[in-house]
DSSP file (Angstrom, degrees, kcal/mol; ACC not computed):
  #  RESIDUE AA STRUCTURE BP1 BP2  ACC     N-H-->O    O-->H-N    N-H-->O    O-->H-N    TCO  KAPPA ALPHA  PHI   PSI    X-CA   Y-CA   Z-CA
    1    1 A X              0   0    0      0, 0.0    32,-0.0     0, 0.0     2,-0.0   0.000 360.0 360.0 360.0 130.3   29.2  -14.7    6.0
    2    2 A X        -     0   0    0      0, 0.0    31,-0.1     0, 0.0    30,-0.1  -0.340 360.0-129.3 -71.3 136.7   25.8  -13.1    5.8
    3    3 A X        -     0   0    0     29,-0.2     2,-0.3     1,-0.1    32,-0.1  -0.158  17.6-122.5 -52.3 171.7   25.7   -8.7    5.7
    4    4 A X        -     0   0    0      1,-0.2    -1,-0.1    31,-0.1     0, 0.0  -0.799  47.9 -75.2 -75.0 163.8   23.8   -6.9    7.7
    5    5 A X        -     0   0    0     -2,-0.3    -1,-0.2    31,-0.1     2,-0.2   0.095  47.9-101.4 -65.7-175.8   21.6   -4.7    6.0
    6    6 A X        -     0   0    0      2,-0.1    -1,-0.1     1,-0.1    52,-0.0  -0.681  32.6-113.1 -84.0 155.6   22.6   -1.8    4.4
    7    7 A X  S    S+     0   0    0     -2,-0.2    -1,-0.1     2,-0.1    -2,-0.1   0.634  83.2 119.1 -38.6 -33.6   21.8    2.0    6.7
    8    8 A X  S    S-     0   0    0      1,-0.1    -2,-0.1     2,-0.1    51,-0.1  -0.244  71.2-119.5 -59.8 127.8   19.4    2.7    3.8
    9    9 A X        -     0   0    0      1,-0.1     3,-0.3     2,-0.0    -1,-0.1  -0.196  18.4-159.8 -54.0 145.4   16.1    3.0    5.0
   10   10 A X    >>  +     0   0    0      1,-0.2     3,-0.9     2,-0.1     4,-0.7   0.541  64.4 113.4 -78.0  -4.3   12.8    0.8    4.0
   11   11 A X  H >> S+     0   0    0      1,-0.2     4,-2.0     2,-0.2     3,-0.7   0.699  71.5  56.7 -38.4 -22.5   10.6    3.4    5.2
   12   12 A X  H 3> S+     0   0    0     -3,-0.3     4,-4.7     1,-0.2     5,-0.3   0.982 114.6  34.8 -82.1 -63.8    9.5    3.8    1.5
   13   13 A X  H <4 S+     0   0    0     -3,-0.9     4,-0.2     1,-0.2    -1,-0.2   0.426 118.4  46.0 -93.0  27.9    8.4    0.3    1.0
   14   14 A X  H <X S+     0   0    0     -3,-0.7     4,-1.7    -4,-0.7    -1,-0.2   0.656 113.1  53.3-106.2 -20.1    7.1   -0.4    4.3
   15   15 A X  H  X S+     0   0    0     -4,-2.0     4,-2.0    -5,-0.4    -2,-0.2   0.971 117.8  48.0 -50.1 -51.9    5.2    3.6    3.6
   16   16 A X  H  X S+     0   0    0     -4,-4.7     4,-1.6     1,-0.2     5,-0.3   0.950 108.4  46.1 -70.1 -47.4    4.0    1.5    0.2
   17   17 A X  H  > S+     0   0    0     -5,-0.3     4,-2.4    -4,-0.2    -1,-0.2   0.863 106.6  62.2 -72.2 -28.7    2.9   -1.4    1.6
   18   18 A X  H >X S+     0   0    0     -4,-1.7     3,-1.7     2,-0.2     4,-0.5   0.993 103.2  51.6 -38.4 -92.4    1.0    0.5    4.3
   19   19 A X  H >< S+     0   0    0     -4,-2.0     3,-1.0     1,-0.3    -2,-0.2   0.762 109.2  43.8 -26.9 -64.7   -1.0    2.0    1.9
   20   20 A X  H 3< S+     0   0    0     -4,-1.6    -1,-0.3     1,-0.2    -2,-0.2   0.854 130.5  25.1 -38.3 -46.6   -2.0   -0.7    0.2
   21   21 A X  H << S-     0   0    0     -4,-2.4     3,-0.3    -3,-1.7    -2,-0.2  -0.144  95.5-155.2-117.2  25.2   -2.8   -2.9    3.0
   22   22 A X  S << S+     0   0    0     -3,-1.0    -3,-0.1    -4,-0.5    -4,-0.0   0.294  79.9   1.2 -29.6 143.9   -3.6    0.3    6.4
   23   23 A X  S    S+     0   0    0      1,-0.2    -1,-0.2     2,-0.1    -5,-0.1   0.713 120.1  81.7  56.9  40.5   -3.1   -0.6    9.5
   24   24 A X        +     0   0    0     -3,-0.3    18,-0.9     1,-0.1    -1,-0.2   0.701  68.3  91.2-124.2 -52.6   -1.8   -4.5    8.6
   25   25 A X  E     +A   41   0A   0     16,-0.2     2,-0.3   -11,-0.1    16,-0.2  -0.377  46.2 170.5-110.6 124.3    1.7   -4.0    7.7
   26   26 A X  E     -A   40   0A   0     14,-1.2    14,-2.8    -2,-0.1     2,-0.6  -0.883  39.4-122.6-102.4 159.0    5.2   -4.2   10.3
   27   27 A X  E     -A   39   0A   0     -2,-0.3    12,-0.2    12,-0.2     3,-0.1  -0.863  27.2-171.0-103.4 104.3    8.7   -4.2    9.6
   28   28 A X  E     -     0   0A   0     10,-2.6     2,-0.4    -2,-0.6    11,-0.2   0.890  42.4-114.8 -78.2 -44.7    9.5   -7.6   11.3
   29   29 A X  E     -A   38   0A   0      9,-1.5     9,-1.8    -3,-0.1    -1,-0.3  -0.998  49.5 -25.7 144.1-142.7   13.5   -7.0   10.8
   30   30 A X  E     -A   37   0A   0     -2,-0.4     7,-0.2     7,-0.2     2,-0.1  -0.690  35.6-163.4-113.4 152.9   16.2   -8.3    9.2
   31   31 A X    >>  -     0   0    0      5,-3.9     4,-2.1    -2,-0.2     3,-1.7  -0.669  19.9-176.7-127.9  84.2   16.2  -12.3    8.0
   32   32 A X  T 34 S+     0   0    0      1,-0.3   -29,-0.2     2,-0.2    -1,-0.2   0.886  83.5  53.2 -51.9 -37.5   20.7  -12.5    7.3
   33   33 A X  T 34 S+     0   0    0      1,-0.2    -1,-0.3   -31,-0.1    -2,-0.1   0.983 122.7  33.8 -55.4 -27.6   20.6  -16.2    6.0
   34   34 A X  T <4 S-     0   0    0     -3,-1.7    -2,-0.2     2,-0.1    -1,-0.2   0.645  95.3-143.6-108.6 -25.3   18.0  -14.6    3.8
   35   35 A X     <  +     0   0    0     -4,-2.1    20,-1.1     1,-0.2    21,-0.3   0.971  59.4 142.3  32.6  78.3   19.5  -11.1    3.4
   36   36 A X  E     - B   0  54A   0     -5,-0.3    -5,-3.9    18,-0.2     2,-0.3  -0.908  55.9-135.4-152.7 136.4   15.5  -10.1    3.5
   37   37 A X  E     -AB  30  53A   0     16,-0.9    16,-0.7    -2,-0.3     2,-0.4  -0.700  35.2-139.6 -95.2 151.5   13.6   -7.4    5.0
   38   38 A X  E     +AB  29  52A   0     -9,-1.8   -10,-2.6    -2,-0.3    -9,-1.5  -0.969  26.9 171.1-135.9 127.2   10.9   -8.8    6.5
   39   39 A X  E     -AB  27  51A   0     12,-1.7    12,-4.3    -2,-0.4     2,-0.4  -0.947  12.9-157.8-125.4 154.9    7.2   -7.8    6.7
   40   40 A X  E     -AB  26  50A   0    -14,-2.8   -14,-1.2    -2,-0.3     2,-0.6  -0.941   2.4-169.1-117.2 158.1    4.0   -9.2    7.8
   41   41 A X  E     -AB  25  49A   0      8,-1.6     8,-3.5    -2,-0.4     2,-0.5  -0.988   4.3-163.0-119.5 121.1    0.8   -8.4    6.9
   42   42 A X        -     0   0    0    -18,-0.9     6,-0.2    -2,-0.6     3,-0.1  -0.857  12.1-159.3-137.0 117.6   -2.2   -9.7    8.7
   43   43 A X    >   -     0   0    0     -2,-0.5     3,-1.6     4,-0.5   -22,-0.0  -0.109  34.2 -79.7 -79.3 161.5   -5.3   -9.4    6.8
   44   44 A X  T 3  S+     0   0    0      1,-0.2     3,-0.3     2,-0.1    -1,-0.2  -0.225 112.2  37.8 -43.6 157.0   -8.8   -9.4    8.4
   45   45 A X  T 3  S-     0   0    0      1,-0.2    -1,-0.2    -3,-0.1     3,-0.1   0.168 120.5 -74.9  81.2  -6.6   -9.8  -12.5    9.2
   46   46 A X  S <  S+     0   0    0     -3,-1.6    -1,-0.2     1,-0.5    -2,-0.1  -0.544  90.4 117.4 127.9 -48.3   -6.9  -14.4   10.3
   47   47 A X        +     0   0    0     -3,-0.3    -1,-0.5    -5,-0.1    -4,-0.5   0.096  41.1 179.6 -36.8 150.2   -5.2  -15.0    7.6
   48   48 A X        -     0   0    0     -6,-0.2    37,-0.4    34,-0.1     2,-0.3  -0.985  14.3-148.1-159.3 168.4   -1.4  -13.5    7.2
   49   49 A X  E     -B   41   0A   0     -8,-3.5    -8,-1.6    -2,-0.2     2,-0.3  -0.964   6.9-146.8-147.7 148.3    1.6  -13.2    5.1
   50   50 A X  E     -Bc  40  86A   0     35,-0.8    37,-3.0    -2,-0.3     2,-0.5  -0.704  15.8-172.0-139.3 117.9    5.3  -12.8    5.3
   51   51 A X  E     -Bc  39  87A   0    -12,-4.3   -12,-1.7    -2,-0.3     2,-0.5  -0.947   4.7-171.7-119.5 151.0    7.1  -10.9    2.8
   52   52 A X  E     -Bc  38  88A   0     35,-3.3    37,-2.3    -2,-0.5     2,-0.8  -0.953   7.4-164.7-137.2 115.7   10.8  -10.9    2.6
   53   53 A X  E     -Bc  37  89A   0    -16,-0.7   -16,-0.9    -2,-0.5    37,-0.2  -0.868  25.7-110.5-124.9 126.7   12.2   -8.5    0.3
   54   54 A X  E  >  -B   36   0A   0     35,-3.2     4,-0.7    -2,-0.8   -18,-0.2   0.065  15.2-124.2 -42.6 149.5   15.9   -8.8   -0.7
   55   55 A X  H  > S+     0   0    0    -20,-1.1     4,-1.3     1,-0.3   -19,-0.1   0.688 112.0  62.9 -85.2 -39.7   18.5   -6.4    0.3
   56   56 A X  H  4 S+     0   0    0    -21,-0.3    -1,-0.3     2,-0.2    -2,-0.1   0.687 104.8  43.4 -75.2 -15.0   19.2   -6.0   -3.5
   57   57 A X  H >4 S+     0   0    0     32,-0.2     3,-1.3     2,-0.1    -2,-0.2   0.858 113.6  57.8 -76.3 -34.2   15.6   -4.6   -4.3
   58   58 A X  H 3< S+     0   0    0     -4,-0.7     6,-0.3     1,-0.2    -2,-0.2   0.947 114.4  29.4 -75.0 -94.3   16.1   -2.7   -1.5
   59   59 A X  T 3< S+     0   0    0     -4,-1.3    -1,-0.2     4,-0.1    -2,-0.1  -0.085  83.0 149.0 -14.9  -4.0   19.1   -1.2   -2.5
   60   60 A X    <   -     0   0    0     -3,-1.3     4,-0.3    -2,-0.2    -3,-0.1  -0.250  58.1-128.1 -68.3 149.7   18.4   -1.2   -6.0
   61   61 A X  S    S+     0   0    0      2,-0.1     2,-0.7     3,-0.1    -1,-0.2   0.832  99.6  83.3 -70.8 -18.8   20.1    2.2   -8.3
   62   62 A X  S    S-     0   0    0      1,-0.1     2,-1.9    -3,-0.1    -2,-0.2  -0.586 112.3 -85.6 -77.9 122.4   16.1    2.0   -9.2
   63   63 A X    >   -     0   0    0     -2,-0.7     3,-5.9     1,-0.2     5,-0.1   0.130  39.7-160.1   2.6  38.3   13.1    3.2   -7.5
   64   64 A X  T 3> S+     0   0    0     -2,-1.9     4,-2.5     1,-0.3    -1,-0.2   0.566  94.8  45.8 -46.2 -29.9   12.7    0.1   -5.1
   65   65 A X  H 3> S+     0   0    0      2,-0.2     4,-0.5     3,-0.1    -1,-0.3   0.575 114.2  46.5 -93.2   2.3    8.7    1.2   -4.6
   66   66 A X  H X> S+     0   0    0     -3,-5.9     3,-1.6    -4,-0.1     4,-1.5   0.780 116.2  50.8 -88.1 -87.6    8.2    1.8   -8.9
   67   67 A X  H 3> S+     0   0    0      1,-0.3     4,-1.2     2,-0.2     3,-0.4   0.639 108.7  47.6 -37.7 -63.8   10.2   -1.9   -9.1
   68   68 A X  H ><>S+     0   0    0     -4,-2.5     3,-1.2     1,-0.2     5,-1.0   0.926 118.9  48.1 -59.1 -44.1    7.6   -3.6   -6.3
   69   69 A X  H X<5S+     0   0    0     -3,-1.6     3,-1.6    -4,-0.5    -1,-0.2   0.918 110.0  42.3 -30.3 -55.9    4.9   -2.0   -8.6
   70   70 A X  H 3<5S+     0   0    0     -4,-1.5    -1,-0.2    -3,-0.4    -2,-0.2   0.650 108.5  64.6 -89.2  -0.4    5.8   -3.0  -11.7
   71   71 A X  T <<5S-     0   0    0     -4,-1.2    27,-0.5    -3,-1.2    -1,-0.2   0.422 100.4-133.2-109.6  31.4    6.5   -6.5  -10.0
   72   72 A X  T X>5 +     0   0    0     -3,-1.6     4,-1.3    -5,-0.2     3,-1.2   0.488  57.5 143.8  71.2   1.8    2.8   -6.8   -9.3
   73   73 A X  T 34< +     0   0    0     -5,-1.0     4,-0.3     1,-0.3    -4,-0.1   0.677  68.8  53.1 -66.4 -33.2    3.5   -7.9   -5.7
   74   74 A X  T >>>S+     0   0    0     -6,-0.3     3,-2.4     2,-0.2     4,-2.0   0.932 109.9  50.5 -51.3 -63.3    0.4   -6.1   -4.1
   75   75 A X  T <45S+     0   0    0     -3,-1.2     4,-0.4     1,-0.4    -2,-0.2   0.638 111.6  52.5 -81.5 -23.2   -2.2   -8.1   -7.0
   76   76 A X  T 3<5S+     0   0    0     -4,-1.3    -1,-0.4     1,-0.2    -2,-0.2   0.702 108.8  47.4-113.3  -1.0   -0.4  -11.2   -5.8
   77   77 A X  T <>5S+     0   0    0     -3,-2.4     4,-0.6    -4,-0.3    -2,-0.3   0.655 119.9  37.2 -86.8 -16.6   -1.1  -10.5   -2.0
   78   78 A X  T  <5S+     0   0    0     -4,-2.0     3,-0.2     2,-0.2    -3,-0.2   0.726 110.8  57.4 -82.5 -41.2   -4.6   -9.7   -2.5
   79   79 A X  T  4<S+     0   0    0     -5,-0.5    -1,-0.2    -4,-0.4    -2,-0.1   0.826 112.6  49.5 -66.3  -4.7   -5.0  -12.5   -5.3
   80   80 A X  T >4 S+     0   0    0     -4,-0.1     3,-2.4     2,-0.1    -1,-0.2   0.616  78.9 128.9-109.6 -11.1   -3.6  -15.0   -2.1
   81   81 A X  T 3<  +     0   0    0     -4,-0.6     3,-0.1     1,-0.3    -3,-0.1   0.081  55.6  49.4 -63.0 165.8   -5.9  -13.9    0.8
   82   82 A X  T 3  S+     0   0    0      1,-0.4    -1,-0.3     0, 0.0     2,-0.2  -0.326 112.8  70.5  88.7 -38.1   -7.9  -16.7    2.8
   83   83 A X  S <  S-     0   0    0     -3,-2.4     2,-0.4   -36,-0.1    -1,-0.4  -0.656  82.4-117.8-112.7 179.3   -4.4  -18.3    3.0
   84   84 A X        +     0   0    0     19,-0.2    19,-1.8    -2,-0.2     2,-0.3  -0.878  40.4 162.8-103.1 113.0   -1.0  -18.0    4.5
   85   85 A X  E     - D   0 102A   0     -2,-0.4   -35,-0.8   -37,-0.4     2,-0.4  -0.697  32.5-138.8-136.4 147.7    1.5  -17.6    2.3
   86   86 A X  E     -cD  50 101A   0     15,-3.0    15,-1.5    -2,-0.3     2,-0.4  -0.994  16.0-154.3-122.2 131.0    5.1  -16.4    2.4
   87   87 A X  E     -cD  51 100A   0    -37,-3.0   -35,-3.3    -2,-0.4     2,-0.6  -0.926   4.4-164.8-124.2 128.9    6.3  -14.1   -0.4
   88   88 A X  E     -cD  52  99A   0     11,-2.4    11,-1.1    -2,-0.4     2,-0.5  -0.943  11.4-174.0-125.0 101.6   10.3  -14.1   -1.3
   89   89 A X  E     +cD  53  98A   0    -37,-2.3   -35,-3.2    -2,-0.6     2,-0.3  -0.967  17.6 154.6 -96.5 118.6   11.0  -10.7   -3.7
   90   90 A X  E     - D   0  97A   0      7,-1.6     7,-1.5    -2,-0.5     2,-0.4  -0.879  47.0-109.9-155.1 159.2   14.9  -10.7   -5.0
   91   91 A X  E     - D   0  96A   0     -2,-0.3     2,-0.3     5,-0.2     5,-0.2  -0.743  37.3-168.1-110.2 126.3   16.0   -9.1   -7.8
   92   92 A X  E >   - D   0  95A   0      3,-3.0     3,-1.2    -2,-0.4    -2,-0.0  -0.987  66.4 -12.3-127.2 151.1   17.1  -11.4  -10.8
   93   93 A X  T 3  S-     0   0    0     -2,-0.3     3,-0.1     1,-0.2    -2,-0.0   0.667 128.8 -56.4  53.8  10.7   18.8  -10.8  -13.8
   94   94 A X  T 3  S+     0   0    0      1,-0.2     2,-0.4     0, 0.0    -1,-0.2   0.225 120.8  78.3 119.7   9.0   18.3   -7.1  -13.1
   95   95 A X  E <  S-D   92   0A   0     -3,-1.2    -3,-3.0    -5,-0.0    -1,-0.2  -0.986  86.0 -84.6-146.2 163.1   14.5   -6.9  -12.7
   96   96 A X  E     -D   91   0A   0     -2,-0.4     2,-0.3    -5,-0.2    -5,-0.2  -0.199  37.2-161.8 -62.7 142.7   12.2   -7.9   -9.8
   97   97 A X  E     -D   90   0A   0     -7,-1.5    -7,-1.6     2,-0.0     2,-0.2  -0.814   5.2-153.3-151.5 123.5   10.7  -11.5   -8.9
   98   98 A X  E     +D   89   0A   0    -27,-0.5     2,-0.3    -2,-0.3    -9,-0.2  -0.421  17.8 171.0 -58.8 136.4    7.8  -12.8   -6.8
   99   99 A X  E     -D   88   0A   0    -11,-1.1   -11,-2.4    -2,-0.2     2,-0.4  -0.987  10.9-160.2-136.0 139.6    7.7  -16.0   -5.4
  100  100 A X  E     +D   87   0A   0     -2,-0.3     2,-0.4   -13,-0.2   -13,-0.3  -0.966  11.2 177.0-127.2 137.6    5.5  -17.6   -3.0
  101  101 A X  E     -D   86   0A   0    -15,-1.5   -15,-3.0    -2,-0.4     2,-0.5  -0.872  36.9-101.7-112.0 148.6    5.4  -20.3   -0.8
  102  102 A X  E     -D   85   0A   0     -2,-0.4   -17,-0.3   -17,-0.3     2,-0.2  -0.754  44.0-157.5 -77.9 129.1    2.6  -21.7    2.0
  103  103 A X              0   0    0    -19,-1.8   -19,-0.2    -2,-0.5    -1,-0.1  -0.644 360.0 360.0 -78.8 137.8    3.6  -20.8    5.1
  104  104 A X              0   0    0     -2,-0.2   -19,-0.1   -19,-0.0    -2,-0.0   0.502 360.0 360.0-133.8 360.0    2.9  -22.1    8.3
């Protein structure tokens, strides 16, 4: 049976993703088959993207917004704009991985 998330906030990586991206970014909610925070981003021009970042990054005994850094995730939303793209961040084997899929 899927969690609900944990009480720990996201404000940090939704603060980080802000930044990167101003005045693009909401905190869509919780996805429980997915156990994903979910954000979208919608860039100029139409284009948008769905990120879902696992409840274990989230939650990680690490820095969750040093771990979305160091797992490039920003470089791989910029490197995707003109399309729509959905981006699935979960923590394996103890360090962070992107993945992306086209989205519709």
């Amino acid at each position: 049976m899927p969690q609900q998330p944990s009480p720990q906030p996201v404000d940090a990586v939704q603060q980080y993703l802000e930044r990167e991206f101003p005045d693009q970014v909401r905190h869509a909610g919780w996805e429980p088959e997915l156990q994903s925070h979910v954000f979208e981003i919608a860039h100029e021009g139409g284009d948008h993207h769905q990120v879902l970042i696992g409840e274990d990054v989230v939650q990680s005994n690490r820095d969750a917004v040093g771990e979305l850094r160091e797992s490039e995730l920003v470089e791989y939303l910029r490197e995707a704009r003109g399309q729509t793209r959905r981006f699935h961040v979960r923590k394996e084997e103890g360090a962070v991985h992107v993945r992306s899929t086209k989205f519709t």
